[in-house]
C-alpha positions as CSV (number, residue, x, y, z in Angstrom):
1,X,85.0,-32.5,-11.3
2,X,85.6,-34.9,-8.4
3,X,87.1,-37.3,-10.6
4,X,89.3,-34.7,-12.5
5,X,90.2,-33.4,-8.8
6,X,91.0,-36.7,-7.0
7,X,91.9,-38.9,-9.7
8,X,93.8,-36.4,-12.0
9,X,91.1,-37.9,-14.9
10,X,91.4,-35.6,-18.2
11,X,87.8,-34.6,-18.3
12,X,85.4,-32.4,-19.6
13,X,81.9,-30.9,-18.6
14,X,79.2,-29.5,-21.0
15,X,76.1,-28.2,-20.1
16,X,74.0,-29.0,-23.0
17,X,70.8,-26.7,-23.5
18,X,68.0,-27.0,-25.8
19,X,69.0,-29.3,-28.8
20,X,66.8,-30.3,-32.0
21,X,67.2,-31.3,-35.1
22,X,66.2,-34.2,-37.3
23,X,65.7,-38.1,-35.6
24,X,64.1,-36.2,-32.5
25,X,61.4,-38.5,-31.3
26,X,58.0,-37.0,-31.4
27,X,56.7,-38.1,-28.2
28,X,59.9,-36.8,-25.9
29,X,57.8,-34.1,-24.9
30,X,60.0,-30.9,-25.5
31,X,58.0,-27.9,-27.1
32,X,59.3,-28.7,-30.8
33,X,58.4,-32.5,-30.9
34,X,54.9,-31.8,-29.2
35,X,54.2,-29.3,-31.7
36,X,54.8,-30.7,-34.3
37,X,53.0,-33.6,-33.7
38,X,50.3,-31.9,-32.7
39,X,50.0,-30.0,-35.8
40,X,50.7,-33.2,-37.9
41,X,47.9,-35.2,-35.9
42,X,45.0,-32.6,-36.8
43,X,45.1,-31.0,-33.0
44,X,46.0,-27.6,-31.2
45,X,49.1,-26.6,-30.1
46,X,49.2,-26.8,-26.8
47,X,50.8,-23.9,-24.6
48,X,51.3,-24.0,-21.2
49,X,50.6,-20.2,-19.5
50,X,50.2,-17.2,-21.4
51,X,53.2,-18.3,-23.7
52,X,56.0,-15.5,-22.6
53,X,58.2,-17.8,-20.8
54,X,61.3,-17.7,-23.3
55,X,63.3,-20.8,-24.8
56,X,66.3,-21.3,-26.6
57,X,67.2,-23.6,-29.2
58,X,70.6,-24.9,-30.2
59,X,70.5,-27.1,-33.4
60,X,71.8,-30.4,-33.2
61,X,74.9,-29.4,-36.1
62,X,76.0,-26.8,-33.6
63,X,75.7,-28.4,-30.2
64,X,77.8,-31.4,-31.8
65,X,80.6,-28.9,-33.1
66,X,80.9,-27.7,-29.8
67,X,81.2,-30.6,-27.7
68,X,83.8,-31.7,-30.5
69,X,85.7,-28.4,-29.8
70,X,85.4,-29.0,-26.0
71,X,87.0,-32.5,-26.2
72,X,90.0,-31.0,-28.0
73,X,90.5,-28.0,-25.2
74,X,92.1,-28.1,-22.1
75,X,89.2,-27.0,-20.1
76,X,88.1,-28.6,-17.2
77,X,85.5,-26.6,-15.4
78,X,81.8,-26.7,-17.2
79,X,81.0,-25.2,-20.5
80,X,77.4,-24.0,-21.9
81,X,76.7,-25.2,-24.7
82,X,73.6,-24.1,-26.4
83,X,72.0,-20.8,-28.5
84,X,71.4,-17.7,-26.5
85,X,68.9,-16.5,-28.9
86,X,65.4,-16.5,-26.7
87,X,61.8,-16.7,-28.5
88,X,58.8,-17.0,-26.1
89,X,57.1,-20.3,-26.4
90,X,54.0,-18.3,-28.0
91,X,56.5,-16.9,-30.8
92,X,58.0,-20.6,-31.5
93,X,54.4,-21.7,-31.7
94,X,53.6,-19.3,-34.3
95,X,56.3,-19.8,-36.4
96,X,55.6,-23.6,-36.3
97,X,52.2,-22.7,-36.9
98,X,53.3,-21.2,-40.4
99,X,55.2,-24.0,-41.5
100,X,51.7,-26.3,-42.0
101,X,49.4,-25.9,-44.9
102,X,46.5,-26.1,-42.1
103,X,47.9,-24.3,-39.5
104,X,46.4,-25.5,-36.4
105,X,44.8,-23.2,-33.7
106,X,46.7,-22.5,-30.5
107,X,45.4,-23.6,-26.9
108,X,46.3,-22.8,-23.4
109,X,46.6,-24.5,-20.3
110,X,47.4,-23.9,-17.2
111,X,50.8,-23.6,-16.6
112,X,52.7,-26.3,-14.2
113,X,54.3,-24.9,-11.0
114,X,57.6,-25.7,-11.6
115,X,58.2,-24.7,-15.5
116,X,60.7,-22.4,-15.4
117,X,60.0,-18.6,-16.9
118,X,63.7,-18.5,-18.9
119,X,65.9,-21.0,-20.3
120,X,68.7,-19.0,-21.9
121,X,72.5,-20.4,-21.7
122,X,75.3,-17.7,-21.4
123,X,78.0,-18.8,-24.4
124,X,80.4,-16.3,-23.5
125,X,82.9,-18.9,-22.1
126,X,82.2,-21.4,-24.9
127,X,83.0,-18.3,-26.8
128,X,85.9,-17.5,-25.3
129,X,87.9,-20.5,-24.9
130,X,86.5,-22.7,-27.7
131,X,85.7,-19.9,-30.5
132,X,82.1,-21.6,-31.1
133,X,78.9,-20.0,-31.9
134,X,76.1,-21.6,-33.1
135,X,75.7,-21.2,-36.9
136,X,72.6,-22.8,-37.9
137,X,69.7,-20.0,-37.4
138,X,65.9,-21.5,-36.2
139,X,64.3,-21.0,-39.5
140,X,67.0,-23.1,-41.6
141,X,66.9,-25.5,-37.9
142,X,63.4,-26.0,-38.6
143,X,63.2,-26.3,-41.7
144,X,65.7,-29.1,-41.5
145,X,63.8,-30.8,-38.8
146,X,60.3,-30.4,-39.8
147,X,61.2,-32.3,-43.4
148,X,62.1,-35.1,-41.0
149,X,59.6,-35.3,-39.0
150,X,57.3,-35.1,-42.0
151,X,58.5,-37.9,-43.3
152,X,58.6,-39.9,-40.5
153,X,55.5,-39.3,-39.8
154,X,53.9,-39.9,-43.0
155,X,55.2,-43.7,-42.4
156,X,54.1,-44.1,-38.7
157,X,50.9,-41.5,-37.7
């Protein structure tokens, strides 16, 4: 903003949330990529509390359309980009769970101090100015995603 402000520089500001898809790295330690490596390397999935702290997750098809749509608007001030649909982390395990022939048990640990309890973006702006949604629902998302990271690693375990 400061150089939009001082320096009259056409910019733009999104606020990315929660993004996966295919060509995430395994080890980056989000939820997704943990669990599914987890579940492809023979071990638990791992889940920090009780599992009712919420998540959202935006696929990478729809975060990419929305910045696109940003860059071609007039708006300056931030935008959210992201999918407001919530699932506890306990749900996302399960349905990661389901997507394995073996579907590995679930673990908990303690959760850390400063994981926050909700990660939810408000679109209504993105909405608003840009007409964006996300499109792409978290069982075709992960269907997508697990395929890849299958394959990958099937080449490098």
């Amino acid at each position: 903003m400061a150089y939009h402000r001082f320096h009259k520089v056409d910019t733009r500001i999104v606020r990315i949330f929660n993004t996966y898809g295919p060509r995430m790295r395994l080890n980056d330690g989000r939820a997704l990529p943990n669990f599914v490596f987890q579940a492809l390397s023979g071990m638990p999935l791992t889940i920090y509390g009780d599992g009712k702290q919420t998540r959202s997750f935006c696929y990478v098809d729809d975060l990419i359309d929305g910045i696109y749509r940003l860059m071609l608007s007039d708006e300056h001030l931030p935008v959210n980009i992201g999918n407001p649909q919530e699932i506890t982390i306990l749900e996302f395990a399960e349905r990661i769970r389901k997507c394995f022939e073996n579907p590995p048990q679930i673990v908990f640990e303690p959760l850390p101090q400063d994981d926050p309890k909700r990660r939810c973006p408000d679109i209504s702006k993105a909405r608003r100015i840009l007409k964006w949604e996300p499109r792409v629902g978290l069982e075709e998302g992960l269907k997508l995603t697990l395929a890849h990271f299958k394959q990958v690693f099937k080449r490098n375990p």
